[in-house]
N, C-alpha and C positions, 0 to 999 in steps of 0.2 A: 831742400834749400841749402844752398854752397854761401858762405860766411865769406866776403870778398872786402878788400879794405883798396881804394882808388888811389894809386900810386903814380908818379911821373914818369914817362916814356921816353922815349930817342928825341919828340918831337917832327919826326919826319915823314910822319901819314900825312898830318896837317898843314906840313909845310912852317910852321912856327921855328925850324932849327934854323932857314936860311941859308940851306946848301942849292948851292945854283944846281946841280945835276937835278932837282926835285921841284922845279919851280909851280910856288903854289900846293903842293908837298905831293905825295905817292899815291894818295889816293884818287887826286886830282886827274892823275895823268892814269889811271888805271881804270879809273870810272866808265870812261867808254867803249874800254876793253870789255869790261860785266858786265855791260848793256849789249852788247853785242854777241852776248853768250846767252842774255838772258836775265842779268840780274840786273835789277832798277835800284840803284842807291839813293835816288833823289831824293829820299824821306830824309836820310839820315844827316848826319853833322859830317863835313870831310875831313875828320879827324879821329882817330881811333881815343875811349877810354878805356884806360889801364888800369888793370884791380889784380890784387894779388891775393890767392886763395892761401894762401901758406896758411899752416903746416898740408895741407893737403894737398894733393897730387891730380892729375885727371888723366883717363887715357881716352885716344880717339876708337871710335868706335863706327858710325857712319854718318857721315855729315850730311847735312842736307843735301849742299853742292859741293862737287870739286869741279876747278878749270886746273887741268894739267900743263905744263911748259908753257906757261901762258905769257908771252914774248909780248910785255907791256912798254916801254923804255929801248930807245934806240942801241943804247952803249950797255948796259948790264943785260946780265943773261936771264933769259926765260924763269920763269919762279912756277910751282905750282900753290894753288889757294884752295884752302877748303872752308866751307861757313856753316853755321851750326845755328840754329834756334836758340836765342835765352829774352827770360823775361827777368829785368831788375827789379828791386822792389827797394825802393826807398824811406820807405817809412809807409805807414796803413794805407796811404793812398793805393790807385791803381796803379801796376804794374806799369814799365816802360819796357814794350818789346821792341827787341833788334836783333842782331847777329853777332854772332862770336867770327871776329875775322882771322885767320889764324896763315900766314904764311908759311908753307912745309916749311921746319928748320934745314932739309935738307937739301932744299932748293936757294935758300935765303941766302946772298952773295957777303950781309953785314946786318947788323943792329937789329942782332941776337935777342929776343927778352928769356929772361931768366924762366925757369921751367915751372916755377907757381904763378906768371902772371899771362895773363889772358887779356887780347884785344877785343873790346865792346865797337860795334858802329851803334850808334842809337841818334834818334832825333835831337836835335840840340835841346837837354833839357836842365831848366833852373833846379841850383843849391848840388850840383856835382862839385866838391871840392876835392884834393889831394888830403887822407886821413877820411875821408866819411866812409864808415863802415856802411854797405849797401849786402843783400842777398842776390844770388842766381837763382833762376830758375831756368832748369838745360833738362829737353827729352831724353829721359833716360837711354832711349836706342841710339842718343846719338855720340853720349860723351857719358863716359863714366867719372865718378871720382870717389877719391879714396883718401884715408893718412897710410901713408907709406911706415 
């Protein structure tokens, strides 16, 4: 279990920053790109949660999927994606399973997140505040993690 505490984002998955190049936000407009590879979002919320494992570190290892150069967005360039299995755990109840969203940094043209925190897709689910400490749970073949 990965000790992850839900922090504030760019806003620009969801569309909540209100940059017109993103209308409706990034994931909006990418959605039917994954659907068209194969990945169904439809469960999820269109908005990324952000949690920051600090002090700990992760490295990629084999993600479920990747879409390579995947030319989502008329004007910015191709990005690759990779997603991962995790199951959150909010307190004794059951687990909330989704995906760890992670845009190659090295494909990412802007809005960089910092290298402890991680993008969640999950179903829209009650009592996720900014500061609530929640757990990961990530297959280990797919993501390691460490304290550096």
């Amino acid at each position: 279990m990965i000790p992850a505490v839900i922090v504030q984002g760019h806003r620009v998955a969801s569309g909540l920053n209100g940059n017109p190049r993103f209308p409706c936000g990034t994931l909006h407009m990418q959605r039917p790109h994954f659907a068209a590879l194969g990945l169904d979002l439809s469960a999820f919320y269109l908005g990324t949660l952000n949690v920051s494992i600090t002090p700990m570190s992760y490295t990629v290892l084999k993600p479920k999927l990747t879409f390579k150069n995947l030319k989502w967005h008329p004007t910015e360039p191709a990005e690759t994606f990779s997603f991962f299995d995790v199951a959150v755990h909010l307190d004794a109840d059951s687990p909330v399973c989704g995906l760890i969203y992670y845009p190659h940094p090295e494909t990412k043209p802007e809005h960089h997140q910092r290298a402890d925190v991680l993008e969640l897709l999950l179903p829209f689910t009650q009592g996720l505040n900014y500061g609530s400490q929640i757990t990961l749970e990530v297959p280990p073949q797919q993501m390691s993690f460490f304290h550096p």
